[in-house]
N, CA, C and O of each residue as an XYZ file, in Angstrom:
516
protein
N      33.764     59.062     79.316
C      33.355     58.434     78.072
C      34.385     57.381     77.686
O      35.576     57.674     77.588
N      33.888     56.069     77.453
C      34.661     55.130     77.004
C      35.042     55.550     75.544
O      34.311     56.218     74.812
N      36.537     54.974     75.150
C      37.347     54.863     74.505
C      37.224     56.814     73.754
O      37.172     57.113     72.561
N      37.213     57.796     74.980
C      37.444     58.865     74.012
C      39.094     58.729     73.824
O      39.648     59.193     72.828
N      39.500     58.348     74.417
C      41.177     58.807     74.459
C      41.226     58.209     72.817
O      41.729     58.886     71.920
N      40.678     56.956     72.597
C      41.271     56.689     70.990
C      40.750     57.703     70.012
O      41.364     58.122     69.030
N      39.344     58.103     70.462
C      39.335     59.342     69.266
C      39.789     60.661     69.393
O      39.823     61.356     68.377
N      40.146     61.123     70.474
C      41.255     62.210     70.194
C      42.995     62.015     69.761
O      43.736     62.901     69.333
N      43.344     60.550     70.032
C      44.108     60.378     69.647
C      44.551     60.389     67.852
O      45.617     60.582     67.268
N      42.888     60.024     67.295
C      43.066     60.170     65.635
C      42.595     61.227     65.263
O      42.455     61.395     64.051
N      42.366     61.838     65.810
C      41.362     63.139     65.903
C      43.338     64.212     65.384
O      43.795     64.918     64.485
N      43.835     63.502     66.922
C      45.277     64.647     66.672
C      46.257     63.907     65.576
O      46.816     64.706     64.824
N      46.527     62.678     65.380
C      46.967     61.928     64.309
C      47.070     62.351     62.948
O      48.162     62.377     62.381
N      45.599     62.811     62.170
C      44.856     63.066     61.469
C      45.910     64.797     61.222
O      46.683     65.201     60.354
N      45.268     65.462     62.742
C      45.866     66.887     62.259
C      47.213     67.076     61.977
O      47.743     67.985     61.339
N      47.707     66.108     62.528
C      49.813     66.380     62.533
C      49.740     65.978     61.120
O      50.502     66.671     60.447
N      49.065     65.066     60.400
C      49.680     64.610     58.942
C      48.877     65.842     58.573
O      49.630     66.617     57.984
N      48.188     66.119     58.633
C      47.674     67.523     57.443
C      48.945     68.936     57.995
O      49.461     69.902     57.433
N      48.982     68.545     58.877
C      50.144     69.719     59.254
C      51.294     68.987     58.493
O      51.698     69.604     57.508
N      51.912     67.770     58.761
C      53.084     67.719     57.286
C      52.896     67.746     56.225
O      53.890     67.475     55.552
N      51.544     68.079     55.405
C      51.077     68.031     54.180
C      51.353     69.591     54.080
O      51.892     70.097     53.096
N      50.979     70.227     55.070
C      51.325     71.574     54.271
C      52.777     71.923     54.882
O      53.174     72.930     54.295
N      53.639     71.525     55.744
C      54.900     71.801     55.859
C      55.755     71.554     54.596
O      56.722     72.286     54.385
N      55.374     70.345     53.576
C      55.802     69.697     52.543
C      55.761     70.986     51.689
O      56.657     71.163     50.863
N      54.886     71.793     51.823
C      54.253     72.335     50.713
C      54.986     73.441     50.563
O      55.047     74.135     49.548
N      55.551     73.605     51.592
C      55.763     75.482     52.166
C      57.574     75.542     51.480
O      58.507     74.744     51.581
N      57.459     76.666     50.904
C      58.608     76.298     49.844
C      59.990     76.768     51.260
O      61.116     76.343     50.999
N      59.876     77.378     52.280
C      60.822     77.595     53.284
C      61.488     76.491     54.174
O      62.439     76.392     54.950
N      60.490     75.713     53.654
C      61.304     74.047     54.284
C      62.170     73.456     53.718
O      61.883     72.874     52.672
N      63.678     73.412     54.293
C      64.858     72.642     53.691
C      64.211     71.215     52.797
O      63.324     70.478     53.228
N      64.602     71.137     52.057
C      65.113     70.069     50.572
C      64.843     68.913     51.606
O      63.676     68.564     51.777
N      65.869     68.294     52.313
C      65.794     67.396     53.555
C      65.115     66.972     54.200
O      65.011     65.775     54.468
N      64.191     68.269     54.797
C      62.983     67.994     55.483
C      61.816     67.599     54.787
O      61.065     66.801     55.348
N      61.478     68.111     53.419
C      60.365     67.516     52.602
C      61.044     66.276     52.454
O      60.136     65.529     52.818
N      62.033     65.497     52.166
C      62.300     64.473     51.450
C      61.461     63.678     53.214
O      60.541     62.863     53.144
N      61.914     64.050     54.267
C      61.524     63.222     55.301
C      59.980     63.551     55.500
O      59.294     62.918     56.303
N      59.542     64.458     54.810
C      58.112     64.602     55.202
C      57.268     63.788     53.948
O      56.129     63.349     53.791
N      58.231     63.843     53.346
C      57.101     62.900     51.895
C      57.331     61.178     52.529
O      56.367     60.415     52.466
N      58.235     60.846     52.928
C      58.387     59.746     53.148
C      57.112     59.829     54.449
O      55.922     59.609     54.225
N      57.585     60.133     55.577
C      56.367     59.895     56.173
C      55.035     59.792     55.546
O      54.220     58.882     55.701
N      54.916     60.930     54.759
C      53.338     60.964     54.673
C      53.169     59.863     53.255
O      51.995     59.574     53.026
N      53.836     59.460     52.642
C      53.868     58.198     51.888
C      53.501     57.383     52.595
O      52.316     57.079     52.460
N      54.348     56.610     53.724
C      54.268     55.524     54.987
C      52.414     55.888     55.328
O      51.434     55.223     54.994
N      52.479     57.001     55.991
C      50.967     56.783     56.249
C      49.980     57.124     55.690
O      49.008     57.417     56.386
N      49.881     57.210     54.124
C      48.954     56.417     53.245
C      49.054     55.375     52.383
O      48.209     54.878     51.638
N      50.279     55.084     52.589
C      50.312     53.863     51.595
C      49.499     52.872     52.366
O      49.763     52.741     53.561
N      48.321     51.994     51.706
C      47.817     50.671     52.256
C      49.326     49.793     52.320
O      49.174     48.836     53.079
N      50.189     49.823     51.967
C      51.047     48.678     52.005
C      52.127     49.114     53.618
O      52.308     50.265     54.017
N      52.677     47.877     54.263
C      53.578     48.551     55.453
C      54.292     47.620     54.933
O      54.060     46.705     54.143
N      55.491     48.106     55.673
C      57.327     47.382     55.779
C      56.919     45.690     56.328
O      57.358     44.646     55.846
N      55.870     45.862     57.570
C      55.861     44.313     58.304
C      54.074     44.502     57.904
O      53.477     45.528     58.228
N      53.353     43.297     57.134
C      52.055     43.069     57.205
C      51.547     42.992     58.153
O      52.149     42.559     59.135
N      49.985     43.462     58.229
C      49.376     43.703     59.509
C      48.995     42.067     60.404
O      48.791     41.997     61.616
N      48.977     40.977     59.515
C      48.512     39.542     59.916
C      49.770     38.932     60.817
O      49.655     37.802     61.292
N      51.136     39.819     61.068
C      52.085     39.076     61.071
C      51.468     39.396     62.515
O      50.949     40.489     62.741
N      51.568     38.179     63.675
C      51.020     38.928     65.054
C      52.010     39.642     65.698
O      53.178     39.458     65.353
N      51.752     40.396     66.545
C      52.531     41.796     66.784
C      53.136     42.501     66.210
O      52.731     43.633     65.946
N      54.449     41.982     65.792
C      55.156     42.912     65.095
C      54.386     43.607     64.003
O      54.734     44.787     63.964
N      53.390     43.295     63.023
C      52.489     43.815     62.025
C      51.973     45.325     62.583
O      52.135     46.436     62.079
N      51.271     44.909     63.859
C      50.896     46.392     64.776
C      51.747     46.999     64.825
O      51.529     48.166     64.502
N      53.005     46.706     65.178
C      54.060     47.217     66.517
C      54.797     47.829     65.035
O      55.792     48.506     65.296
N      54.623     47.763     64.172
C      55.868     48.732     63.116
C      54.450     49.992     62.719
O      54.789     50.945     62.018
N      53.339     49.944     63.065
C      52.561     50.991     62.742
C      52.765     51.886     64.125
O      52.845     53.108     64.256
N      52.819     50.826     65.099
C      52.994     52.108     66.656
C      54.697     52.168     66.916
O      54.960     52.287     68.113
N      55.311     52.136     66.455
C      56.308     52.646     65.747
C      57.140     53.702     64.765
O      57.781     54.753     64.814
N      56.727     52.789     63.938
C      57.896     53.544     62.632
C      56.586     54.899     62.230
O      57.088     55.953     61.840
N      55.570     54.879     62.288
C      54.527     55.699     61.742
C      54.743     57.659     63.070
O      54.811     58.818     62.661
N      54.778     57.143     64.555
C      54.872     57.982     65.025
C      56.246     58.107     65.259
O      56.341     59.206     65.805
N      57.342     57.634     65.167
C      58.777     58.399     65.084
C      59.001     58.904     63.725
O      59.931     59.706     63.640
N      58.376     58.629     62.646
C      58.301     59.027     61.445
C      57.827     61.142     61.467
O      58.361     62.207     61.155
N      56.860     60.766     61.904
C      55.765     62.079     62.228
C      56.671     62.613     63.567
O      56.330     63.761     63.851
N      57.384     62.261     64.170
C      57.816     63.122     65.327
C      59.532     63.688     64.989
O      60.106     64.657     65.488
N      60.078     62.645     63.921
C      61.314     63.093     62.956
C      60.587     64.524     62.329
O      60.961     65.582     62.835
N      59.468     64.578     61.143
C      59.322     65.428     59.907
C      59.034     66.281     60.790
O      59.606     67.314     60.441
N      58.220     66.540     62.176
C      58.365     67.798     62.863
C      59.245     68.383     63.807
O      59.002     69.357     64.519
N      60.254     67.733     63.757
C      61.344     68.240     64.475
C      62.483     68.725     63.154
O      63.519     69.338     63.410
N      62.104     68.354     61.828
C      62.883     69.007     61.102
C      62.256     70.060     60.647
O      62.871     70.715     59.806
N      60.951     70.508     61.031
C      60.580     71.424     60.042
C      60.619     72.833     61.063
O      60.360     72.633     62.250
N      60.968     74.384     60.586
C      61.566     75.400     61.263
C      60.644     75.870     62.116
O      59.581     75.581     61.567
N      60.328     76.582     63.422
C      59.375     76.704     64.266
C      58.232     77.249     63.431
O      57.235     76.662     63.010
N      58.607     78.491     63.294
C      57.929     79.621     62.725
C      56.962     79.055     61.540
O      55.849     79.558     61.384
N      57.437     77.963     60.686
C      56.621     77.458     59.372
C      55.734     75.963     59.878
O      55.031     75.232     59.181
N      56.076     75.854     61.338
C      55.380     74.369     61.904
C      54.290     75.268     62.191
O      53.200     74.901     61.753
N      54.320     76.252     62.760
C      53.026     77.222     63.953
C      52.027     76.930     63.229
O      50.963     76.311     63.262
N      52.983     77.857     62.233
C      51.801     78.228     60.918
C      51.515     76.872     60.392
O      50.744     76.309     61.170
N      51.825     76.128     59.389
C      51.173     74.591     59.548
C      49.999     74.449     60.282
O      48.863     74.529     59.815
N      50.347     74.202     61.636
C      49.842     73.604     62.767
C      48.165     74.289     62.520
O      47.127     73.659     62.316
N      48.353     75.686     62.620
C      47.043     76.656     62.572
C      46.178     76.661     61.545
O      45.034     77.092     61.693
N      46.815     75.981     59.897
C      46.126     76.035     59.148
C      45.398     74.801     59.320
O      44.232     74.802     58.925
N      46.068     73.294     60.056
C      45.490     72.591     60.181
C      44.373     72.395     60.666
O      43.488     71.798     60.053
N      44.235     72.883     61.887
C      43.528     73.169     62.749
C      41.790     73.535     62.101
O      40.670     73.219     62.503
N      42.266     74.295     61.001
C      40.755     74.461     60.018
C      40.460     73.301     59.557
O      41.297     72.408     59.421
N      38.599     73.132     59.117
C      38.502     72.455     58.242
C      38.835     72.237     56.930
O      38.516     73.117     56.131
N      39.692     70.772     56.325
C      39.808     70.971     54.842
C      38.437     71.026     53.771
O      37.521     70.204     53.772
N      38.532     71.938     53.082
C      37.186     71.765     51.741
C      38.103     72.134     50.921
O      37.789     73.061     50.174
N      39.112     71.716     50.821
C      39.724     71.831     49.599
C      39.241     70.887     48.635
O      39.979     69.904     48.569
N      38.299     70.851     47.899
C      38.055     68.983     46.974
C      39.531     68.740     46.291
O      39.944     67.580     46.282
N      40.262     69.670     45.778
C      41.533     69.014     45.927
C      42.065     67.978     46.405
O      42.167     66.793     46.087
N      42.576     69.030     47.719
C      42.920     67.741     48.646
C      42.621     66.003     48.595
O      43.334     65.003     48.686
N      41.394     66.223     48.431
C      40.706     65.058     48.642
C      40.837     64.101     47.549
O      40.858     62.875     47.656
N      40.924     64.809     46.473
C      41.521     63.979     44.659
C      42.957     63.630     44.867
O      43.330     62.735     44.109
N      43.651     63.978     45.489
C      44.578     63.836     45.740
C      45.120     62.766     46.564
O      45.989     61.986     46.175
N      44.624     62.758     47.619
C      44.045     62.032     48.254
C      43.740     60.611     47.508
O      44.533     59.670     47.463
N      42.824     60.634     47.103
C      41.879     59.058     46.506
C      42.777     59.105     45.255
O      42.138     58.572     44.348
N      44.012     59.522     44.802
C      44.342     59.194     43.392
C      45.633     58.882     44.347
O      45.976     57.729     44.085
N      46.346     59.348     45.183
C      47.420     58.279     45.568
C      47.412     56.589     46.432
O      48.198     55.655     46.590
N      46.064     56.934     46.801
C      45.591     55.348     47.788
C      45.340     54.351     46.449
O      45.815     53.217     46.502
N      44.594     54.774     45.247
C      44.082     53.985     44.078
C      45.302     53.881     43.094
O      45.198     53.285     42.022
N      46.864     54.699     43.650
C      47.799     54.532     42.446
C      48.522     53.397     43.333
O      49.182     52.454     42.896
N      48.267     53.683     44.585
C      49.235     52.861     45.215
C      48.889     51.458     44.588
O      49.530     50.936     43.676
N      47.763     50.913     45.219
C      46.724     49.879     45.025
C      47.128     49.359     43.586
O      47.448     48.189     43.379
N      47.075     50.472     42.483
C      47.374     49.730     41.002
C      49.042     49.249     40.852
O      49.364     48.304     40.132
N      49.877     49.927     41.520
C      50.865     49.376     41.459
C      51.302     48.209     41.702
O      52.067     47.504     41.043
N      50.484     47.921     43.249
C      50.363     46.667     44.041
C      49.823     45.811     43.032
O      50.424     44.739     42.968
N      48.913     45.940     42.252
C      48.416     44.746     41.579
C      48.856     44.460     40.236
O      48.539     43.513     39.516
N      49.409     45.144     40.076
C      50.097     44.945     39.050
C      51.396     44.748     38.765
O      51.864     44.526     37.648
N      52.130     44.854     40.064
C      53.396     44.014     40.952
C      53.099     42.416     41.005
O      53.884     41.658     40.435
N      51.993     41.921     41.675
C      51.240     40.900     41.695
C      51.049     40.344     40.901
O      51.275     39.135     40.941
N      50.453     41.045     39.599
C      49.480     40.216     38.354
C      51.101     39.542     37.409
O      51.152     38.453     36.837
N      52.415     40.707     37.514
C      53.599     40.469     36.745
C      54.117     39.103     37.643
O      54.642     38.095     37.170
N      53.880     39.315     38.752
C      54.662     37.839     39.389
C      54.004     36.591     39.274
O      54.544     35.501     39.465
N      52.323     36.858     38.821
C      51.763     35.655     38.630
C      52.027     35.190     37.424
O      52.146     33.972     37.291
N      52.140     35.855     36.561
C      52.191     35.843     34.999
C      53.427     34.745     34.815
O      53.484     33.621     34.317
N      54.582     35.797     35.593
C      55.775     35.557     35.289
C      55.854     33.816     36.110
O      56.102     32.999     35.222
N      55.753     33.332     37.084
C      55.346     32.440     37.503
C      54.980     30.684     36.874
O      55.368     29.539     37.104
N      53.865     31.485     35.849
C      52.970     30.688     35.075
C      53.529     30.071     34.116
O      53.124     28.976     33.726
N      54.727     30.806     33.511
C      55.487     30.299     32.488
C      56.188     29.169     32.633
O      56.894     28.973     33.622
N      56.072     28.408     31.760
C      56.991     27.274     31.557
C      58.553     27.278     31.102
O      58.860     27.789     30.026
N      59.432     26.752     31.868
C      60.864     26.980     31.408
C      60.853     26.554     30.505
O      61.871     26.547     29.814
């Protein structure tokens, strides 16, 4: 089958960040390791990246990058025994509707920040010395 390799590849993508979503969660994970697991999982939902996607290559090349050494750091800090478990809960389907508010309220906070980062620089801009 053409291009299965890309959908198991997001297929497993997909499960490792729900597995650092609940490693984050799990109160047995060093201080350290959530701080590196929120950052990751910030990085891969924030719509915004470090290098824009238009820039040619490098735009890609910091998502096939910084995104999977990111995700291959937060699971090498997190303790075997609390990754397994992670790993297994992932493995289920989420119906948490939680999740999912959660979800759509950090992509839409991000987004308002962004524009309203934007709307202050246009503003600010507009003014006359």
């Amino acid at each position: 089958m053409r291009g299965g390799w890309i959908r198991r590849g997001i297929v497993a993508l997909k499960q490792e960040l729900v597995t650092l979503y609940y490693a984050y969660r799990d109160p047995r994970v060093p201080w350290y390791s959530r701080a590196l697991l929120f950052l990751t999982l910030a990085y891969a939902l924030s719509p915004l990246d470090l290098i824009p996607d238009f820039i040619p290559v490098l735009g890609l090349l910091d998502d096939l990058l910084i995104l999977p050494l990111g995700i291959y750091l937060s699971l090498r800090s997190v303790p075997g025994p609390v990754l397994a478990e992670c790993r297994e809960r992932a493995r289920k389907p989420i119906d948490d509707p939680r999740l999912r508010r959660i979800g759509l309220v950090v992509v839409i906070g991000a987004w308002a920040v962004l524009l309203a980062v934007a709307a202050f620089l246009i503003l600010r801009s507009m003014r006359l010395p």
